[in-house]
N, C-alpha and C positions, 0 to 999 in steps of 0.2 A: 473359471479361467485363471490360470497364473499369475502373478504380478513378474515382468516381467521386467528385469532391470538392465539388458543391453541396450542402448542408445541407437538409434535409429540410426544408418549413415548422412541422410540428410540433415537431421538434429544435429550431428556430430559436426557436419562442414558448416553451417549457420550459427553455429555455438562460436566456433573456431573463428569465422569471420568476425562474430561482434567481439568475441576475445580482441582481435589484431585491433580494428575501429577502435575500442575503447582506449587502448595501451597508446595507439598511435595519434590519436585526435583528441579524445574527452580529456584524460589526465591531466592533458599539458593544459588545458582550459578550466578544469579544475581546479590547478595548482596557483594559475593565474587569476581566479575571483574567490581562492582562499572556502570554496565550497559554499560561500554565502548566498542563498538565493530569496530569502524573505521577502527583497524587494521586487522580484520579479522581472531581470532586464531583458525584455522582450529579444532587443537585436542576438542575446547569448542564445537564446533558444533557437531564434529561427535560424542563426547559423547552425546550430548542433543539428538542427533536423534537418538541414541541406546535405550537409555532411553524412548522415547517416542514410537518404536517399543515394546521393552518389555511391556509397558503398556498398549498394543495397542491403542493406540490414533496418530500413526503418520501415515500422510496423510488424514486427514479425508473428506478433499471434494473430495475425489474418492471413501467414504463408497456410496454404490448402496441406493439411494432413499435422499440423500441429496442433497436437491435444494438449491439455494440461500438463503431461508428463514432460513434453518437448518443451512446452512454454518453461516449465522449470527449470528446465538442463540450459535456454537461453537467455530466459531473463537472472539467473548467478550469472553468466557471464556479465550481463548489462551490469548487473547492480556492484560489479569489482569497482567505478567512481560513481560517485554520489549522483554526477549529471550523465551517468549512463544511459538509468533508465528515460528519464527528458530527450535527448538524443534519438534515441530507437520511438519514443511517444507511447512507452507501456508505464511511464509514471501515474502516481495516485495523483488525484483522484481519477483522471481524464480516462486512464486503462477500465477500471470496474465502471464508471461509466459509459463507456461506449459497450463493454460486455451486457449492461441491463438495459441501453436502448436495441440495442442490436436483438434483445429476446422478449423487448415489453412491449415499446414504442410503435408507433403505428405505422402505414407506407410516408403519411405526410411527413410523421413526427421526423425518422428517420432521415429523411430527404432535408429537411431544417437545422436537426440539430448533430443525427451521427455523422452527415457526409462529412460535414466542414471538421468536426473532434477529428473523425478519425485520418484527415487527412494534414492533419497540423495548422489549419487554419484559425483558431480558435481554442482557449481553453473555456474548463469548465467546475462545476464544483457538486459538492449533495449537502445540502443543508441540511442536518437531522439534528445532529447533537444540540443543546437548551442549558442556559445555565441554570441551578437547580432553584428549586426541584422541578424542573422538565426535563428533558429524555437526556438519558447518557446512557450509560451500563444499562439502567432497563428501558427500553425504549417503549414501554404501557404510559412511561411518568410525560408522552409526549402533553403538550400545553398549547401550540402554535395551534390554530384555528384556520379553517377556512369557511368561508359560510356564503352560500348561493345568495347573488345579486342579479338584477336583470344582463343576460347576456354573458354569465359565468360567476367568477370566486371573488371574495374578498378574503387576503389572507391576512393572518394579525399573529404577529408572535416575535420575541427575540430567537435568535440562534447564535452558537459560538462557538470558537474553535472551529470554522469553519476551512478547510484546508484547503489554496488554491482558489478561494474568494477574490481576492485581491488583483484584478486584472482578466476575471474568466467572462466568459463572455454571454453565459448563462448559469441556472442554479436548480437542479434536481431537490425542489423543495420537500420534506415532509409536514402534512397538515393535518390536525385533524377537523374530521368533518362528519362526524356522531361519535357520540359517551364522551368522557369524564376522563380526565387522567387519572391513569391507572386500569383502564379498561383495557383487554386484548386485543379489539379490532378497533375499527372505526377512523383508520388514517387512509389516507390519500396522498399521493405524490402527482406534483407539480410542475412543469416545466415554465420559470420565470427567467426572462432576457435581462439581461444586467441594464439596461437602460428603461426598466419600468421606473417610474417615481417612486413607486413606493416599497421599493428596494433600496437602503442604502446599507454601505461598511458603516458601520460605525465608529471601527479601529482595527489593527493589525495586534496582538496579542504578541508579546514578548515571550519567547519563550526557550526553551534550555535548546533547542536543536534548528539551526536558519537552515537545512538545505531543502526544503519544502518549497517549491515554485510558488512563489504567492503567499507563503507564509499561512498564518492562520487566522481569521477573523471574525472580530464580533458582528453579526448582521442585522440589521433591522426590519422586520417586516411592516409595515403601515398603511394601514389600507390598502395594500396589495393588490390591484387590479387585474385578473386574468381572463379568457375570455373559455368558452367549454371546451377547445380542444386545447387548452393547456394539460391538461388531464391528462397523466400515464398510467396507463392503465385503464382500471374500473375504479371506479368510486369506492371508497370502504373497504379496497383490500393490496395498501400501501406498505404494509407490513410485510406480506406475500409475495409480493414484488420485489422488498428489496434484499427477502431470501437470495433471490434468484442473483444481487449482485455482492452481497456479504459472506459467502460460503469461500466462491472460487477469488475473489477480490483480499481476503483474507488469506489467501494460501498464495497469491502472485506476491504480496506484502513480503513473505516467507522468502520467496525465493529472491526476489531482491534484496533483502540483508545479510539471505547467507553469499551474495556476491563482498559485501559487505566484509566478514568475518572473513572470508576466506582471503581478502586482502590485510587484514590486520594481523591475520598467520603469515603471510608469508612476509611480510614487514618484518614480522617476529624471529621466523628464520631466517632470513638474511642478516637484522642484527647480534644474531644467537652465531653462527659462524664468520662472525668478521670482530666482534667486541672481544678481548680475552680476558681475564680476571683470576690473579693465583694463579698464573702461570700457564692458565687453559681457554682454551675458547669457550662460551658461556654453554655452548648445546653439547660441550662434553662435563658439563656439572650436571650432578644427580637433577637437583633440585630445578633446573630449569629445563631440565628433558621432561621429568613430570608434565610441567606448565606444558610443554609443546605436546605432549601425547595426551593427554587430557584434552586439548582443545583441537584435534587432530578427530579423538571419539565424539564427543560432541558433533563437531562438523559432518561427520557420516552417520552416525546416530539422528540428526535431523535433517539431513535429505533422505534419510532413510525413511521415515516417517513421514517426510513430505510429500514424498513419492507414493506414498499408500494413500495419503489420502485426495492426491493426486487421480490416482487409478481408481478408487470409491466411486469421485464423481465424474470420471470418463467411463463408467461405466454403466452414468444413468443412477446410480445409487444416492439414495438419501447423505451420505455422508458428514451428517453432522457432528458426530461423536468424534472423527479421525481429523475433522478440520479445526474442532477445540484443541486435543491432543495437539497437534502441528503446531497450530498457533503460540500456544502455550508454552511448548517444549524448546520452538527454535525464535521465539521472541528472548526465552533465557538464557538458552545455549548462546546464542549470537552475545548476548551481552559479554557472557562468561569469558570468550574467545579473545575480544576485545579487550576487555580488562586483563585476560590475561598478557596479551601480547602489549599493553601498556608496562606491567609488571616486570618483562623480559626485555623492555628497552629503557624502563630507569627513568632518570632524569628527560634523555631524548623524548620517551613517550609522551610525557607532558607537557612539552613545548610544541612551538608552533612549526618546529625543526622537521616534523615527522608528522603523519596525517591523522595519528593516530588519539591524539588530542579531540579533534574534529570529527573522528569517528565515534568513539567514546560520546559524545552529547549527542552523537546523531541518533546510536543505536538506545540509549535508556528512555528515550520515550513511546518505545517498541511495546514494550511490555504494558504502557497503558492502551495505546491506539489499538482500534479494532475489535476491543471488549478489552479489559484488565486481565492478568492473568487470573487473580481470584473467580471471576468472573466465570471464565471459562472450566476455574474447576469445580464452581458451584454446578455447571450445566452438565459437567462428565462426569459428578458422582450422580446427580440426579438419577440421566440416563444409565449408569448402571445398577444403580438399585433398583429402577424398572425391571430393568431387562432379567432380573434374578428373581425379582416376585414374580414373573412371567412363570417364571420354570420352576417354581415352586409347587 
């Protein structure tokens, strides 16, 4: 079957819609809390997601015939302000969360914890990351425990960097619960209510990028008390399960920054055709046409690739190789874009004059979240030296 890159007519009026919503409502609310969302102000949200019911454009990867391909052509539009995605309710964490309850979780689970996520009632978070050495980049090095007590778990472990902690209303734990750090299996994922005891933040982490709802947290797990249908899933196969929300949660990531980037372009052109310098306007100088066509190929060079590996897993296909690639490619492209279009506005770009200050720290912590790029290209020469001893 083709990959097929005409845009659906529905995709195209839905796309168009959150376009207008975001330009006519987010922006101006963006502009006005300076993009800082660390602290989390509740009333900003629930306005933004009023807003985007009335326009109807909130929730849009549960409109019926939106695949991954569609989600992409909609969530760029979302992610052109930084409270886009928040607004529509396909921001991280709460969006690839509701994606792995909606495919793991049970009828109960479901009815508890996705109705309320996905209908903006509540946030949420996934506690995996461990300061080291427990789980980060490889997630075998998990450390968090949970160990069977009368009537379900006790769970025991730091976590951190937790995104979206700070105010959620529950926590998609990862625990393990048989072997050793550094073993392959033997995790389990948890569903723990932010008002257990033995749950607390322990702090809000500082860190180079605030427009993360809730910012990022260190959390404590302590004696942990959960009861057996905390449980998502099966027992011992926590890992497996969060394939199922790391793949496509990893490529929605994608498509929200190149909304991202494609705002810091057109920043760039607008002040490339109004600044003049030597007598010219800036987009008729060599050197700063480079910068805008360079970041111009990029920009379609990784929707390009977004969109394959896009259509991989709307296709039912394994797609692990095309979502490192993506990941990889349009976490540095997006950086590239940005800094260039800093470079093209000078002085302006790094002031608080222009957004692009604040896009700049938002987009470099791209390239760590979600795996490191290294990361990801340890895992795609892997699998291609596989796949050649194959055919050997």
């Amino acid at each position: 079957m083709p990959i097929e890159f005409a845009v659906d007519e529905h995709v195209t009026r839905l796309a168009g819609r959150v376009r207008e919503f975001v330009r006519e409502v987010v922006l101006p609310e963006e502009q006005a809390c300076d993009g800082v969302l660390h602290d989390g102000p509740e009333p900003l949200r629930q306005r933004l997601q009023q807003a985007a019911r009335d326009a109807g454009v909130f929730a849009p990867h549960v409109t019926p015939g939106l695949d991954l391909r569609g989600q992409a052509v909609v969530f760029e539009a979302a992610g052109y302000s930084l409270l886009g995605p928040l607004a529509l309710n396909i921001a991280a964490p709460d969006e690839g969360n509701m994606h792995l309850l909606a495919k793991v979780a049970d009828a109960g689970q479901q009815e508890r914890y996705l109705a309320p996520l996905a209908a903006g009632e509540v946030r949420s978070c996934f506690a995996m990351t461990e300061p080291a050495p427990g789980a980060g980049s490889d997630p075998r090095a998990l450390a968090t425990t949970a160990t069977r007590v009368s009537g379900g778990w006790r769970i025991d472990g730091r976590k951190w960097f937790i995104s979206g902690a700070a105010g959620a209303a529950f926590a998609i734990c990862m625990a393990r619960t048989s072997g050793v750090p550094g073993d392959a299996g033997g995790a389990t994922m948890f569903l723990v209510d932010a008002d257990n005891p033995g749950m607390k933040i322990v702090r809000n982490i500082t860190t180079l990028d605030e427009g993360l709802f809730g910012g990022h947290s260190e959390v404590l797990f302590d004696g942990c008390e959960v009861s057996g249908d905390a449980v998502l899933g099966e027992v011992d196969r926590g890992f497996d399960h969060a394939q199922v929300r790391l793949g496509p949660a990893r490529l929605t990531h994608c498509m929200r920054w190149l909304g991202v980037a494609r705002r810091a372009q057109d920043v760039a052109l607008d002040r490339a055709a109004s600044r003049s310098a030597f007598g010219r306007p800036l987009d008729e100088l060599g050197m700063v046409q480079q910068l805008i066509a360079d970041s111009e190929i990029d920009l379609e060079a990784a929707r390009a690739l977004l969109w394959r590996a896009c259509w991989e897993l709307d296709q039912g296909r394994p797609g692990a190789q095309h979502t490192s690639m993506a990941k990889t490619f349009v976490a540095e492209a997006v950086h590239r874009v940005v800094d260039r279009a800093v470079q093209i506005c000078g002085a302006l770009g790094i002031s608080a004059d222009a957004p692009l200050s604040r896009l700049y720290r938002e987009v470099r912590p791209f390239r760590i979240y979600d795996g490191p790029s290294e990361t990801h290209r340890w895992a795609i020469a892997r699998r291609a030296a596989k796949a050649r001893a194959a055919v050997r």
